[in-house]
C-alpha positions as CSV (number, residue, x, y, z in Angstrom):
1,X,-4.5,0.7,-9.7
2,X,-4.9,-1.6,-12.7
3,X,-7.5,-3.7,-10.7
4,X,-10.0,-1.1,-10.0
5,X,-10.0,0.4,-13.6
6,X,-10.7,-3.1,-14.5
7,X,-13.8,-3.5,-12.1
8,X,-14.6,0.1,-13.0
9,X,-15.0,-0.9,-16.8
10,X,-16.5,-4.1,-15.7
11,X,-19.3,-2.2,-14.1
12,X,-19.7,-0.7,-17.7
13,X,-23.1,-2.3,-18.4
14,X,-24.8,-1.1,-15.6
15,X,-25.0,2.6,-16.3
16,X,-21.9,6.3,-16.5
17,X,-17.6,12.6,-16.7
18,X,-20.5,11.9,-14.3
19,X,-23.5,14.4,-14.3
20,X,-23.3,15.2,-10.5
21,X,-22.0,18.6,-10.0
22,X,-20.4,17.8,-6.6
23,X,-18.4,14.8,-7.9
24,X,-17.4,16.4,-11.2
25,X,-15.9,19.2,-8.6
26,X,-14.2,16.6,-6.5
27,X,-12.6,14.7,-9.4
28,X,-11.5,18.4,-10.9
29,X,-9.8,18.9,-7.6
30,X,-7.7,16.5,-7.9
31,X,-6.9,16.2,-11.3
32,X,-3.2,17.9,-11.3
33,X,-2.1,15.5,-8.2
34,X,0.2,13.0,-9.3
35,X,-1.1,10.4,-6.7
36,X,-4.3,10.4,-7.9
37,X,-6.0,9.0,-11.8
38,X,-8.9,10.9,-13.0
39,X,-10.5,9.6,-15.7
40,X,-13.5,11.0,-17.5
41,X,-15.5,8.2,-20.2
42,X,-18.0,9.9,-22.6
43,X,-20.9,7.8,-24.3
44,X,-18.8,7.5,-27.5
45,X,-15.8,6.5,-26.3
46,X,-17.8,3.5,-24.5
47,X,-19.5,2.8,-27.4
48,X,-15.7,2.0,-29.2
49,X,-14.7,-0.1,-25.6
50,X,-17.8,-2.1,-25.2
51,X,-17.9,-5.3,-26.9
52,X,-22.0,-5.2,-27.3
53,X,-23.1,-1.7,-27.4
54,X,-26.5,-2.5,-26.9
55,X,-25.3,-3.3,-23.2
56,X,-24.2,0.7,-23.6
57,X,-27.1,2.2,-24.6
58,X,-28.4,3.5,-21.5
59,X,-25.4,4.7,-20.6
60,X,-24.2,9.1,-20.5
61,X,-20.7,9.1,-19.7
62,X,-18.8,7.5,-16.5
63,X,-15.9,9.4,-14.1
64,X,-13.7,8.0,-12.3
65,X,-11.1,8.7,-9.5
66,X,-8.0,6.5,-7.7
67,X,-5.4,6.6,-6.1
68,X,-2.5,4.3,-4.1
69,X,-2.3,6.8,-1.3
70,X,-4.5,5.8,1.8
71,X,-5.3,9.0,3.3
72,X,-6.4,10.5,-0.5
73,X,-8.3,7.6,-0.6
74,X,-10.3,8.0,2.5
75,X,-10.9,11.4,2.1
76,X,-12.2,10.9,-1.4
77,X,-14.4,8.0,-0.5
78,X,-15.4,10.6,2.3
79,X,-16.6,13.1,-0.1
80,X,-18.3,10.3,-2.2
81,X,-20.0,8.9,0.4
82,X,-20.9,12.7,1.5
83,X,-22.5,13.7,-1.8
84,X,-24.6,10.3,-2.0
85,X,-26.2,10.9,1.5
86,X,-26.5,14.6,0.4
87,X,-28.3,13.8,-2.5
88,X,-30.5,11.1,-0.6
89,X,-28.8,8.1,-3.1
90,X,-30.4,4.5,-2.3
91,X,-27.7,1.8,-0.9
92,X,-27.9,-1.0,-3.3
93,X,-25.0,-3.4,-1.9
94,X,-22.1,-2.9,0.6
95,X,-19.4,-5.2,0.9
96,X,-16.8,-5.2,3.9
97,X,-14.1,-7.6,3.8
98,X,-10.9,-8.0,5.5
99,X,-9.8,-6.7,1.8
100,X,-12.0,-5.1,0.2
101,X,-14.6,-2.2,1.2
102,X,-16.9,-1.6,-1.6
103,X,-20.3,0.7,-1.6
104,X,-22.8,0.8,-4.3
105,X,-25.2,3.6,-4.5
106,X,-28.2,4.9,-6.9
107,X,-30.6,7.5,-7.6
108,X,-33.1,6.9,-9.3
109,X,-36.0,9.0,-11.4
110,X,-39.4,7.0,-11.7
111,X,-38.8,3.6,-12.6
112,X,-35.5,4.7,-14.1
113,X,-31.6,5.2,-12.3
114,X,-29.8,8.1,-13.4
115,X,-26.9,7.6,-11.3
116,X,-24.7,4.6,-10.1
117,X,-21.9,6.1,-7.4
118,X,-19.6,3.5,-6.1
119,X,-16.4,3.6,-3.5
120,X,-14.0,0.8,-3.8
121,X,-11.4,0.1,-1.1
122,X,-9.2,-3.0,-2.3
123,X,-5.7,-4.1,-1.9
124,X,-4.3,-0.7,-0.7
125,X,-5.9,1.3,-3.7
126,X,-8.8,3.2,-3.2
127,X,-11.8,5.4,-5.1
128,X,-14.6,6.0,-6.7
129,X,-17.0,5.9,-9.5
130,X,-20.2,7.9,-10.7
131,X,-21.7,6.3,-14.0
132,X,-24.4,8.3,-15.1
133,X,-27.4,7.3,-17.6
134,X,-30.8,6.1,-17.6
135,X,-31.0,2.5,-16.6
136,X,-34.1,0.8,-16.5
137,X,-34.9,-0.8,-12.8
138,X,-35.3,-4.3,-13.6
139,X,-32.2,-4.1,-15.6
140,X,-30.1,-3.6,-12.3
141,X,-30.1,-7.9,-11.5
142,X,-28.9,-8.6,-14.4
143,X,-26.4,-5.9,-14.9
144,X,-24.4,-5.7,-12.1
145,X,-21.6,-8.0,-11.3
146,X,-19.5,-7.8,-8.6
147,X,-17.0,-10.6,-8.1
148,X,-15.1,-10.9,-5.2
């Protein structure tokens, strides 16, 4: 569990409660299960984690759920997955590894992303993560940072 909190904050620069209805619901709905950690980041309390907050200053807020228990995990990734097709999110990278499934998605407004929505599938835990802001498209290179 430990692990993907860590990749979640490392994905911290590049974007972050997350303003999409349908996954603010999902993380809500599984909230009070004691299998799964919900955590909700707002833009100050990023501010006080981030090392350089001018890496943070396109950045809202950031939610994120995860659990240990596979068939939660599917069926969260499921929904995630659901709500970025429904909302017509871009696939930015996709990653599917004897050990690790990962999925990157974005919407975008203009030249702008407003949303980063990622699943993660790695060493039996299992999740997601909807960072919400207003990041800059030529920023994305240089912000994200995946290593396997």
């Amino acid at each position: 569990m430990k692990r993907l909190i860590l990749l979640a904050l490392m994905a911290l620069p590049i974007g972050a409660m997350a303003s999409i209805p349908e996954f603010t619901a999902l993380v809500e709905r599984y909230t009070d299960n004691d299998q799964v950690t919900t955590m909700s980041i707002d833009k100050d309390m990023l501010a006080m984690i981030a090392q350089d907050q001018d890496d943070l200053k396109d950045i809202n807020d950031m939610a994120i759920i995860l659990t240990e228990e596979s068939s939660l995990g599917e069926k969260i990734i499921t929904a995630t997955k659901k709500i970025a097709n429904d909302l017509n999110a871009e696939s930015i990278v996709s990653v599917d590894s004897v050990s690790d499934d990962i999925a990157i998605y974005t919407l975008k407004d203009g030249n702008n992303i407003t949303h980063i929505i990622m699943t993660i599938s790695t060493e039996g835990q299992m999740g997601a993560i909807v960072i919400s802001g207003n990041i800059p498209v030529e920023k994305i290179d240089e912000l994200i940072h995946v290593q396997m």
